[in-house]
C-alpha positions as CSV (number, residue, x, y, z in Angstrom):
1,X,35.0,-38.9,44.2
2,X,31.8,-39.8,43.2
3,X,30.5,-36.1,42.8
4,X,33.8,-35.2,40.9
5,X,32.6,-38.0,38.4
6,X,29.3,-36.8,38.6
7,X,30.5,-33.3,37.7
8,X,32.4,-34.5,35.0
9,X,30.0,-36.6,32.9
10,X,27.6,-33.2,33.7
11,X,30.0,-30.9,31.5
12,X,30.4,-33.7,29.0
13,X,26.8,-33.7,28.3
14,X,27.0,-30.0,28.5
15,X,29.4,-29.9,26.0
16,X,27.9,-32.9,23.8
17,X,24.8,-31.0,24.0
18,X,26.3,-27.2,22.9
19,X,28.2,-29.3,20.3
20,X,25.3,-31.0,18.6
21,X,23.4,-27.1,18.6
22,X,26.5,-25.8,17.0
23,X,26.8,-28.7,14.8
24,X,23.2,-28.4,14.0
25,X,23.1,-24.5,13.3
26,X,26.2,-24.5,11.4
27,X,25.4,-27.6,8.5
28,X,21.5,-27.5,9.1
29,X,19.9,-25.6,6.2
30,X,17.7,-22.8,7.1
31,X,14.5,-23.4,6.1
32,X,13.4,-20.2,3.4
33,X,10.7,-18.5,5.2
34,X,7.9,-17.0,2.8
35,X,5.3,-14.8,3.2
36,X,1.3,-16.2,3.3
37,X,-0.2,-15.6,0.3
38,X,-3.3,-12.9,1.1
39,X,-6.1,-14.7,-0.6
40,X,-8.8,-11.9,-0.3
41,X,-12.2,-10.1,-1.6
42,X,-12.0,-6.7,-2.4
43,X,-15.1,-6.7,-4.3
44,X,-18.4,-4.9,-3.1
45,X,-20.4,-6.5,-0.6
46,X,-20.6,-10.2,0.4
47,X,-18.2,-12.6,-1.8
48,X,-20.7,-14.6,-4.0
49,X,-20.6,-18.0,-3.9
50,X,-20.2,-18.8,-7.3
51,X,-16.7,-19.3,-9.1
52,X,-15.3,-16.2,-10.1
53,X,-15.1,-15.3,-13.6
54,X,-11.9,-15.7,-14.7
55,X,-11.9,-14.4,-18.4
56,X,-9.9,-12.3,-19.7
57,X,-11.0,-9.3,-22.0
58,X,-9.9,-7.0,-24.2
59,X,-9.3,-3.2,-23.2
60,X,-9.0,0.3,-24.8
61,X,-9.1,3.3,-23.4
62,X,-12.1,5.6,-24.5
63,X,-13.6,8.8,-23.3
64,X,-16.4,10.2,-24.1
65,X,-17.0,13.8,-25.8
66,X,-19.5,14.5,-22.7
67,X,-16.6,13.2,-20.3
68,X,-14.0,16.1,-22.1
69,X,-16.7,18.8,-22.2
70,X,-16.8,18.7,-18.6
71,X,-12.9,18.4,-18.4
72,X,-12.7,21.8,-20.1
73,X,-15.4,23.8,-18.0
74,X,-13.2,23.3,-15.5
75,X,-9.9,24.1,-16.5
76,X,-11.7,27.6,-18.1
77,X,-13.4,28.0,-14.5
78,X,-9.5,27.5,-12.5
79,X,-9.3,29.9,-10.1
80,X,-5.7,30.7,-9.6
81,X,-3.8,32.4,-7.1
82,X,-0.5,34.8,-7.5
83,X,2.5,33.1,-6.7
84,X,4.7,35.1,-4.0
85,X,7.8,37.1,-6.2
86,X,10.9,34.9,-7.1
87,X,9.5,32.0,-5.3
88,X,9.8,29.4,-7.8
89,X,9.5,25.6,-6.9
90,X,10.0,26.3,-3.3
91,X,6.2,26.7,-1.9
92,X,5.1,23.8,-4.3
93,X,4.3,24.1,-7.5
94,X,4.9,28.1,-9.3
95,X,1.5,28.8,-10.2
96,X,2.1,31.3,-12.8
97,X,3.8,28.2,-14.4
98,X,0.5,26.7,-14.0
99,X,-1.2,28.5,-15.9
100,X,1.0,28.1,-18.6
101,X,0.6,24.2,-18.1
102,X,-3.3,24.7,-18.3
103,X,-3.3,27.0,-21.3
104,X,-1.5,24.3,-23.0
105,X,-3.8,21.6,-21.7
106,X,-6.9,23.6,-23.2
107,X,-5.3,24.6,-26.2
108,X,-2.4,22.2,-27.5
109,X,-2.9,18.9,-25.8
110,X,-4.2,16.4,-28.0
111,X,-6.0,14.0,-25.6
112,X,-7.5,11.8,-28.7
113,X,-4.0,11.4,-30.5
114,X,-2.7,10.5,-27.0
115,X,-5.4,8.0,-26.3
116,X,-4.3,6.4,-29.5
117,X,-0.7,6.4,-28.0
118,X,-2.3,4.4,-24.8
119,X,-4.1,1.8,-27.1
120,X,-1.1,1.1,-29.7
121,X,-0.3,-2.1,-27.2
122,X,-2.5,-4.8,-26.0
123,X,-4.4,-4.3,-23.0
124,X,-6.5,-6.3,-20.6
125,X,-9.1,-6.7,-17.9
126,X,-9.5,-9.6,-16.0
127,X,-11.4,-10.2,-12.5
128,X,-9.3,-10.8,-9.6
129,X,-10.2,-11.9,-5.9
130,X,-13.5,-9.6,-6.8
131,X,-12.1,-6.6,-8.9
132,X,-10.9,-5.8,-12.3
133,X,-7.6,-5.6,-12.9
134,X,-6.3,-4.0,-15.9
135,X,-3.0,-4.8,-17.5
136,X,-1.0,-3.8,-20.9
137,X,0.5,-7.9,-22.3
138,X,3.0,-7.0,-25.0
139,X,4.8,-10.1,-27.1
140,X,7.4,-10.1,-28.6
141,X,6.9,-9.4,-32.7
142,X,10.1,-11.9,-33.4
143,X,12.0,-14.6,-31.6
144,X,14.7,-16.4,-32.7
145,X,15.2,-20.0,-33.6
146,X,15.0,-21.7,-30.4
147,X,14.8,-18.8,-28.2
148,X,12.2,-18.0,-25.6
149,X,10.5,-15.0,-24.4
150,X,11.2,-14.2,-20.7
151,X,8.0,-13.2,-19.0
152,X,8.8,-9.5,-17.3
153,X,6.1,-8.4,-14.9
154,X,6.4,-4.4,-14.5
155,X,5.0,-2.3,-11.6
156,X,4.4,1.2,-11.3
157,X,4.1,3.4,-8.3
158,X,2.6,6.9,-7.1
159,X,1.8,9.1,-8.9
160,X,3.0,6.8,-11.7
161,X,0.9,4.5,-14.0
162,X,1.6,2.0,-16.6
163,X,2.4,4.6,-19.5
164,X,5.4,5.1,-17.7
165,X,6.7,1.9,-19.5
166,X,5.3,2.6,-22.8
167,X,8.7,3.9,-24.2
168,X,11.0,0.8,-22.7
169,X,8.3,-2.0,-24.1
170,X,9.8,-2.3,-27.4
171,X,13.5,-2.2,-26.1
172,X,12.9,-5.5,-24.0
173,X,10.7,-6.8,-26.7
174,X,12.2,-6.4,-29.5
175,X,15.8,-5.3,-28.9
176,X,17.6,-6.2,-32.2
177,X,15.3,-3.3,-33.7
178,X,16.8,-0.8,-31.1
179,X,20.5,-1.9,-31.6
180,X,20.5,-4.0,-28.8
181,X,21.4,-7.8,-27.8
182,X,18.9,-10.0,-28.5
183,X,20.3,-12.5,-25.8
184,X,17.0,-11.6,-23.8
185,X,13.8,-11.2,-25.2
186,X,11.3,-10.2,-23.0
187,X,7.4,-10.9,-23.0
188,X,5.9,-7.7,-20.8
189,X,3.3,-7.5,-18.8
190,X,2.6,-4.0,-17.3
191,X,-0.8,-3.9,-14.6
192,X,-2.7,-1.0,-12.9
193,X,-2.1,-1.5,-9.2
194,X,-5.7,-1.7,-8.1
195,X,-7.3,1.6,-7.4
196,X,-4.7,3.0,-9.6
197,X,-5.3,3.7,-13.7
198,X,-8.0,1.5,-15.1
199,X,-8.0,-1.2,-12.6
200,X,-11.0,-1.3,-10.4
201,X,-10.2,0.6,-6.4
202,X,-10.8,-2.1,-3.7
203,X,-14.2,-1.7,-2.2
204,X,-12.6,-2.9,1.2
205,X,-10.0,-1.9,3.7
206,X,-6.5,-3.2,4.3
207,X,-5.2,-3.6,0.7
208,X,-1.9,-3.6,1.1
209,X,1.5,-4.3,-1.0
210,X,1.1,-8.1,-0.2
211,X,-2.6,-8.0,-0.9
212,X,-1.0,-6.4,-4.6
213,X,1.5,-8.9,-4.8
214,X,-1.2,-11.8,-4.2
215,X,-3.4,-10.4,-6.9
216,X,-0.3,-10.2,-9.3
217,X,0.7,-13.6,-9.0
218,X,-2.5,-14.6,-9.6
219,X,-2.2,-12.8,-12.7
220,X,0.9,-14.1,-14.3
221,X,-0.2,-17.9,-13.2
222,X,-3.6,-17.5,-15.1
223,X,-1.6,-15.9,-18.2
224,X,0.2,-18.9,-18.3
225,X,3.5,-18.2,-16.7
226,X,4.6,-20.3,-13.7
227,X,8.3,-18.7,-13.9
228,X,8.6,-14.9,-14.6
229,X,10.9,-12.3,-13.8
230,X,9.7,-9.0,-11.9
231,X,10.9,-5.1,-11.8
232,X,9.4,-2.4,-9.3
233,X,10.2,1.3,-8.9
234,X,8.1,3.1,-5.9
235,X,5.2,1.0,-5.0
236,X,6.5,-1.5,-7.6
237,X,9.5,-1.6,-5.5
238,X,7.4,-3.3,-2.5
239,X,4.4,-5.1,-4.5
240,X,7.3,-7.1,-6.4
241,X,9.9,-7.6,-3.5
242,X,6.2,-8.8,-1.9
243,X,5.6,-11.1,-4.4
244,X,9.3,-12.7,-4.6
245,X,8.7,-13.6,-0.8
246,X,5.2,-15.0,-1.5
247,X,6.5,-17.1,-4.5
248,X,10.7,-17.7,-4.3
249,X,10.1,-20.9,-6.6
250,X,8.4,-18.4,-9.1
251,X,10.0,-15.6,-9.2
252,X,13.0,-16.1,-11.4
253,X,14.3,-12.9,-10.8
254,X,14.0,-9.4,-9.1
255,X,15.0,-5.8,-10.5
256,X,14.1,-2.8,-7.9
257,X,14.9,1.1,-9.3
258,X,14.3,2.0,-5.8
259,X,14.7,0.0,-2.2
260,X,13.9,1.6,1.7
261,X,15.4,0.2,4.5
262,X,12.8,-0.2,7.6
263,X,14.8,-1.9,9.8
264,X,18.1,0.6,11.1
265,X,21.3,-0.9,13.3
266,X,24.2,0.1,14.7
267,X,26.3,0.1,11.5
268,X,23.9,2.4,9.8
269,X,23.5,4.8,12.6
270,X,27.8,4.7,12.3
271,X,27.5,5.0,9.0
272,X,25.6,8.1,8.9
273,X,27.7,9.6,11.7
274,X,31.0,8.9,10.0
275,X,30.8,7.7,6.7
276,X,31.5,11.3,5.8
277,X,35.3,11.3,7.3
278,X,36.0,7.4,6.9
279,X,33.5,6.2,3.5
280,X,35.8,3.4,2.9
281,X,34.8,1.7,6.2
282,X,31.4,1.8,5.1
283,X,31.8,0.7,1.4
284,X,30.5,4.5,0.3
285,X,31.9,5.8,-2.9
286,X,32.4,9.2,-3.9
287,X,29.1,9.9,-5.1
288,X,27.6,8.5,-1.8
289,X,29.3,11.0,0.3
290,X,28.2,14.1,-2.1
291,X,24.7,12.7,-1.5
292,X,24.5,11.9,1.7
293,X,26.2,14.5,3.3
294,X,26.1,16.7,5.5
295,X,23.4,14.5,6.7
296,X,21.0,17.0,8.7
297,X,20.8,18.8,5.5
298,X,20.5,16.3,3.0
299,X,18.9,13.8,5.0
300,X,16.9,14.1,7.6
301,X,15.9,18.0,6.5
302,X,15.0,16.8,3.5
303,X,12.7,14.3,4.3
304,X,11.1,16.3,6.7
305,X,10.4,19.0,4.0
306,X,9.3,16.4,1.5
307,X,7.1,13.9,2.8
308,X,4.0,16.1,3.9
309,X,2.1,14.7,1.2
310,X,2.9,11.3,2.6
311,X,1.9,12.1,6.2
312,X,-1.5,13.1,4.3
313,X,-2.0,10.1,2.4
314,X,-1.0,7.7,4.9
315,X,-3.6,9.3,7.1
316,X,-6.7,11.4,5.7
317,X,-6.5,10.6,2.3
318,X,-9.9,10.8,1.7
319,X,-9.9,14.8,2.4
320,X,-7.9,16.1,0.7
321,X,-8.2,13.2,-1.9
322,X,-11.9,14.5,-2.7
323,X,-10.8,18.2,-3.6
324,X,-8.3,16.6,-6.4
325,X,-10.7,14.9,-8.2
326,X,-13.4,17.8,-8.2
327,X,-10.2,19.8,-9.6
328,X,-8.1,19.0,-12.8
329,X,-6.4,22.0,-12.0
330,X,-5.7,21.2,-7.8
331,X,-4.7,17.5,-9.6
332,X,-2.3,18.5,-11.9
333,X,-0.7,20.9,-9.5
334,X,-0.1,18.1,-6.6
335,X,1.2,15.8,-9.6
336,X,3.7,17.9,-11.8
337,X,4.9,19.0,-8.1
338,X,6.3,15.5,-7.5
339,X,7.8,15.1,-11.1
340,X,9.5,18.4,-10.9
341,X,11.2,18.2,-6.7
342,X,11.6,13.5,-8.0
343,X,13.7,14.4,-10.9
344,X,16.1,17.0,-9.4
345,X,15.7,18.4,-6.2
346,X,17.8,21.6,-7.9
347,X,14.9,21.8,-10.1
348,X,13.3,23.7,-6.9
349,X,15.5,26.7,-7.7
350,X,13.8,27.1,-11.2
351,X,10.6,29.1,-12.5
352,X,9.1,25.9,-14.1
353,X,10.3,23.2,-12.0
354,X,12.5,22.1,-14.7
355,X,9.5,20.2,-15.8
356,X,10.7,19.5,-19.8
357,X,14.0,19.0,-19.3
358,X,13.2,15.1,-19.0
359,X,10.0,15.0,-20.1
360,X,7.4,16.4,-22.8
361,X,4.6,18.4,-21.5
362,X,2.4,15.9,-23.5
363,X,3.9,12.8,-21.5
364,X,3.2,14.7,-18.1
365,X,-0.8,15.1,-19.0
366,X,-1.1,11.8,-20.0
367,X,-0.3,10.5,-17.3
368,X,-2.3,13.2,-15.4
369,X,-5.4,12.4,-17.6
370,X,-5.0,8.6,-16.6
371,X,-5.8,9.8,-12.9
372,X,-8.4,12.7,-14.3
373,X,-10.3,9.9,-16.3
374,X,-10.6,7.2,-14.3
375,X,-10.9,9.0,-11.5
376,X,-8.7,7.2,-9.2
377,X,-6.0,9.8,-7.3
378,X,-8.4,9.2,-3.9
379,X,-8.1,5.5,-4.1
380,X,-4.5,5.8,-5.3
381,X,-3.9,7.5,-2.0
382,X,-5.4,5.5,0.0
383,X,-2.1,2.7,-0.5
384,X,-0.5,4.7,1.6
385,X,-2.6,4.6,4.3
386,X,-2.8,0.8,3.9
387,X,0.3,0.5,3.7
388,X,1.7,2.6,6.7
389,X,-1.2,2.8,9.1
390,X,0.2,0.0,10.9
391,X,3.9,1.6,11.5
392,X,7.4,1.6,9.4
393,X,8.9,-1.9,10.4
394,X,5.9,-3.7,12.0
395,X,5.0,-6.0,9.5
396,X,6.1,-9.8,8.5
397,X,7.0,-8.6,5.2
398,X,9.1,-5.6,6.1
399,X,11.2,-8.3,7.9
């Protein structure tokens, strides 16, 4: 009798116990978990020991007629080679549509006109945790009574820069100009990820997206905004999702144009084995299906055929880094690649990659001249090796 009482007050307390942990996980709030911010020196040497300078200058972009002398001797000294017959986009770039590019480079393109495109908006340097960082801050000409301007940080990717935002600026700025709402009015702020454009390369190793994200936020806080919005497409994509784990409180909100899962289940391995012959169960619309499927092709063939410029970059950059910059020609070739296979992948099928049917020839060496000029595609690069060395789904952040 008494070990039958004993028993019993045992599974009460048993039950008590799983009761209050139920209890407990059910109505306890989970505390938000947050990444560290990375508080590092990517500056040359030894971190001094003196404050940092936290000014924050003006910018324009200039080039010098010695720096575009020297630009031209190369492009007249390209050493081509004949593309195979009907080959189009499929080997890489058609490098008898290369040549066209260049002729037009050395001929038409109007780098000085262009430069005066870059420097139409504000832009900035400002030293950060040891480097510069550069950055295009664009107001708002107009606001309406009572209305404030919602701080919008904007980050680029590879082989992107911040030109890429030059023609949506005045839409989130000034919309009633454009024929748009004027419900929002955004105040922009567009930076070079560092060793990207015109903002210094880190002298160090391990600069990753949260060490981006950690410079960033430092950024908008010493322009003055404690509550800002964010929007990432490639690298953006990760440096802002980065910097909305970092600071939840600050970030006000988050807008990707492009997300990667790391971390695959059991629904998404279903999903991709029958999503095609039951979408509904999985949520997949029509278009989903058309692009997703059948998978081996679309997929998995794809990003094997695709992402040997990735494998390189998240490895050796620094090889075959060095022969881009020694080579406006080599550098525009691995660029307008990218912009051509990124836009359409049916672009492939065509003789000039389809290259102007979404953008101008002079758009596509403007960019290119960002990279040619500062002379940043190795350092550029070298994010991917930061990024990735460690493995796809290892990280805190990638959790």
């Amino acid at each position: 009798e008494f070990c039958s009482s004993l028993a019993g007050i045992m599974l009460l307390e048993v039950f008590l116990v799983l009761g209050t942990l139920l209890i407990y996980f059910l109505f306890s709030k989970k505390e938000e978990e947050t990444l560290p911010f990375k508080d590092g020196w990517w500056g040359r040497g030894q971190k001094p020991v003196t404050k940092e300078d936290s000014s924050i200058r003006p910018f324009k972009v200039e080039t010098t007629e010695e720096e575009l002398s020297d630009l031209f001797r190369r492009l007249d000294q390209a050493r081509f080679t004949e593309p195979l017959e009907s080959s189009c986009f499929h080997y890489g770039i058609n490098l008898e549509h290369l040549r066209k590019v260049v002729s037009y480079w050395k001929n038409q393109f109007n780098w000085k006109k262009q430069v005066e495109v870059l420097n139409k908006y504000p832009q900035f340097k400002t030293k950060i945790q040891g480097i510069d960082i550069h950055f295009v801050h664009v107001k708002p000409p107009r606001l309406p009574e009572g209305q404030a301007a919602k701080p919008l940080l904007m980050v680029h990717g590879w082989p992107g820069s911040f030109y890429e935002f030059y023609k949506i600026i005045p839409l989130l700025t000034d919309p009633a100009s454009h024929g748009l709402s004027d419900e929002h009015i955004f105040e922009v702020i567009c930076p070079s990820i560092p060793g990207y454009g015109f903002s210094e390369a880190p002298h160090k190793k391990d600069f990753n997206s949260v060490s981006a994200a950690s410079v960033f936020y430092e950024l908008m806080l010493r322009l003055g905004f404690n509550e800002f919005y964010t929007q990432g497409g490639d690298w953006g994509w990760l440096i802002c999702t980065n910097l909305a784990q970092i600071a939840p409180n600050h970030v006000k909100g988050l807008h990707l144009n492009m997300v990667s899962v790391s971390k695959l289940g059991l629904t998404h391995l279903l999903s991709v084995l029958l999503g095609r012959y039951f979408p509904g169960l999985f949520g997949f619309q029509d278009e989903d299906v058309r692009r997703m499927f059948p998978f081996l092709k679309k997929g998995l063939y794809r990003i094997l055929s695709e992402s040997g410029y990735a494998h390189i970059q998240a490895t050796k950059p620094d090889t075959v880094g060095c022969g881009l910059n020694d080579s406006p020609v080599g550098l525009a070739a691995y660029i307008l690649e990218k912009f051509s296979s990124w836009t359409d992948m049916e672009f492939q099928n065509l003789e000039d990659g389809g290259l102007e049917r979404k953008f101008s020839l002079d758009d596509l060496l403007t960019n290119i001249m960002i990279y040619w000029v500062s002379g940043c595609i190795v350092s550029s690069m070298r994010f991917y090796k930061e990024n990735l060395q460690k493995g796809i789904g290892t990280q805190k952040h990638e959790k």
